[in-house]
C-alpha positions in Angstrom: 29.1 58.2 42.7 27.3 56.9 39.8 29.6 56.8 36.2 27.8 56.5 32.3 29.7 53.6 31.1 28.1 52.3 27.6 28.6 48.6 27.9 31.2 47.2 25.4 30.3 45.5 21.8 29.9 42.2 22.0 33.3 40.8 21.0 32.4 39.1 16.9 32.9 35.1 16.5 36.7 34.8 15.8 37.0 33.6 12.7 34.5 36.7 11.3 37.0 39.0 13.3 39.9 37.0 11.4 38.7 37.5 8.1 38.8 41.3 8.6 42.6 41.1 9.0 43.5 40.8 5.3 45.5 43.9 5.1 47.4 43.2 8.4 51.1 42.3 7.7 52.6 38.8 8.5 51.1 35.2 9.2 48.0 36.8 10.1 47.8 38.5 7.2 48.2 35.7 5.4 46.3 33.8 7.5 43.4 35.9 7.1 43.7 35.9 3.1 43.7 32.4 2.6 41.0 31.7 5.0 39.1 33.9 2.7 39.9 32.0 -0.2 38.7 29.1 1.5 34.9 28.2 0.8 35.0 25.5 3.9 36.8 27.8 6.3 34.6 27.7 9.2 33.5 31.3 9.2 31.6 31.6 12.5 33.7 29.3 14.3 36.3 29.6 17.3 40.0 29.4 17.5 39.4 25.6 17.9 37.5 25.1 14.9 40.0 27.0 12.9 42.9 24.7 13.9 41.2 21.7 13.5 40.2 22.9 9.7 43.8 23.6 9.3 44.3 20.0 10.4 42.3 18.2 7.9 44.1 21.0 4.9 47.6 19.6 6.6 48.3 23.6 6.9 52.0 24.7 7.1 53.1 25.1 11.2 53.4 28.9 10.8 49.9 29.0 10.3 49.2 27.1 13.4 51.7 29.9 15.4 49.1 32.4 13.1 46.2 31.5 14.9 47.6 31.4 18.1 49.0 35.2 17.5 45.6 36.1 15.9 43.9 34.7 19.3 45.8 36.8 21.6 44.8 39.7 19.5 41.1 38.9 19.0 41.2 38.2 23.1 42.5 41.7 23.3 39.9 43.1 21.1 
């Protein structure tokens, strides 16, 4: 038996998917604000890349615990 499966969207570069989460509640939220504030956020960059620019800005831990949550999501997406 043969099925019609459309293949899925190609999952978007994590921080571009993180920037669309400025209305979302909590450290991601904020997260995701900030990081659109930020003209040297790495905007097509990886969950990596994000952490190490939030090393060189010496970012607050709970945005560290942010990006791990955000992650998860964007995994998930």
């Amino acid at each position: 038996m043969q099925t019609n499966t459309e293949p899925a969207a190609p999952r978007p570069p994590f921080s571009a998917w993180l920037l669309t989460q400025q209305d979302r509640g909590g450290l991601v939220g904020q997260l995701s604000t900030g990081a659109a504030a930020d003209r040297r956020f790495p905007k097509h960059g990886g969950p990596d890349d994000v952490r190490a620019h939030l090393t060189r800005m010496q970012a607050d831990g709970d945005m560290f615990a942010a990006v791990d949550d955000a992650e998860t999501d964007w995994l998930c997406y």
